[in-house]
N, C-alpha and C positions, 0 to 999 in steps of 0.2 A: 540766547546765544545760538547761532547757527551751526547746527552739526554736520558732518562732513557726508556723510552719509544722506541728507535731505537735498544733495548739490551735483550736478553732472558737470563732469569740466569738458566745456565745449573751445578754449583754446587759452590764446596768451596774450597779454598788452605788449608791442612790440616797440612801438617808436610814439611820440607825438606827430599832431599835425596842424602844423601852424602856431600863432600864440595865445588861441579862442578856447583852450581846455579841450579841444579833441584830441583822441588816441587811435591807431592806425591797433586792430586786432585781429591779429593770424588765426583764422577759426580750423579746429580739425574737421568739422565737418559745414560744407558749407549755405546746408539745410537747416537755418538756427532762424528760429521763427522768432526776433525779438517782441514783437506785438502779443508775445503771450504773458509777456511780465514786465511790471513796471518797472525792475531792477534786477541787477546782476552781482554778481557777488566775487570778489577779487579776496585773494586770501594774503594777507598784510600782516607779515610776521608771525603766523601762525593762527592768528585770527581770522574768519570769515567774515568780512565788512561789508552791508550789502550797499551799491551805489546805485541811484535811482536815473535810469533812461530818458535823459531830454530827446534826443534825437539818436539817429541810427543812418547808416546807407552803407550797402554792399559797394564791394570796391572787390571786382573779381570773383573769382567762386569760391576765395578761399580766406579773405578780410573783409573786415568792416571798417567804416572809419564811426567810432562812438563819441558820444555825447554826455556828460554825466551831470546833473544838476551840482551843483556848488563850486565845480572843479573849472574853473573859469579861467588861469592862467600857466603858462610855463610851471611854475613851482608845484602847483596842484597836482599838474600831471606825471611830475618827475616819481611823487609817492608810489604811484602805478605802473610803473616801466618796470619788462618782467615779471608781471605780476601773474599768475595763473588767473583765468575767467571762465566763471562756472553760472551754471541756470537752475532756479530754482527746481527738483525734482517734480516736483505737486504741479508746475504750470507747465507740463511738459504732455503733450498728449497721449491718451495711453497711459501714465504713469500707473504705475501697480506698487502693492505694498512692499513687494522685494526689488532690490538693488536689478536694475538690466546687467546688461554685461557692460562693463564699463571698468575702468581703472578705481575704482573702489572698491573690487574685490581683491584687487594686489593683498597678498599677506593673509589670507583667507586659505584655510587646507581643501584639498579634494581627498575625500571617500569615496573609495570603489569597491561593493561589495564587502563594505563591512569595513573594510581596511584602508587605513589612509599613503595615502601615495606620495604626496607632497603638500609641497607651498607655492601661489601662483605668485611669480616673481614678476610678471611682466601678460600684458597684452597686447597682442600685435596681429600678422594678418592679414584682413582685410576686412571692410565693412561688411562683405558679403561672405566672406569666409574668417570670423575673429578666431584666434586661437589662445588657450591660456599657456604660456610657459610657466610650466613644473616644474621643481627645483624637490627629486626625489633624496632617498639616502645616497643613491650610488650612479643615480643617471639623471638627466635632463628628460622631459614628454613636453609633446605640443598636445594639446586636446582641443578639439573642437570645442568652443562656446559657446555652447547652443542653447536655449530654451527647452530645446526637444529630448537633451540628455541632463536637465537638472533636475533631479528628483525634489529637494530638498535645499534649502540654504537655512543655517541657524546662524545669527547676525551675533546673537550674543558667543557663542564659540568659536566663531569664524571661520564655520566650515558649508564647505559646500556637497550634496550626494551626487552621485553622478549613476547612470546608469547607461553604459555605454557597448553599442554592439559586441558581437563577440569578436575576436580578433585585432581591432580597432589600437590596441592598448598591449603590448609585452608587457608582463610583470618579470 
């Protein structure tokens, strides 16, 4: 079984195209190396399904139009409409043993000096500047989500250390 944590979600199955089993996919980011994995993986009522990459082509900077072996007609494709599409972590360049910054930290706490501060409710921002919204006792924080300030991520607790300039942060 595919856990959720082994998977980057790089966008969404939007529309079909044509009656040949292709899908038109709105990518968040539009640097998605398909040639690095034989498959991609659509999450299908809660299950992580992986479906294997016939073909591929950019269509813009910010879709692809895919290909999936078996999925060869209207009906096949309709299962996948809406579907979140995610890339294997491990075939991802770089990949390290900790979570990147990515929307699967959602719901994960930040510790700041010992003390915890919240819950990241959201990631937004920007690719060059990402930020976690924290969802404190008594207030909302953006933080920088950075590499540079993660001390620590414990996957089984689901927290994250943070260790962030001075000032940067009201408590």
């Amino acid at each position: 079984m595919i856990d959720r944590s082994a998977l980057i979600e790089i966008g969404k199955i939007v529309k079909t195209h044509g009656t040949g089993g292709e899908v038109v996919a709105s990518l968040t980011d539009g640097d998605v190396d398909f040639d690095a994995s034989e498959y991609l993986v659509c999450d299908v009522d809660g299950i992580f399904v992986p479906f294997f990459l016939e073909s591929y082509r950019y269509r813009g900077n910010n879709s692809a139009i895919l290909k999936f072996s078996d999925v060869d007609d209207m009906p096949d494709t309709a299962v996948l409409l809406g579907r979140k599409l995610y890339f294997p972590r491990e075939k991802c360049a770089g990949a390290t043993a900790h979570p990147s910054i990515s929307d699967t930290l959602c719901g994960y706490h930040i510790i700041i000096s010992g003390g915890r501060i919240g819950e990241i409710t959201a990631i937004g921002g920007t690719p060059d500047n990402p930020l976690f919204a924290v969802s404190g006792e008594s207030k909302e924080y953006l933080i920088p989500a950075t590499d540079d300030f993660v001390v620590s991520i414990d996957d089984d607790a689901r927290t994250i250390e943070m260790e962030l300039p001075e000032g940067l942060l009201e408590l």
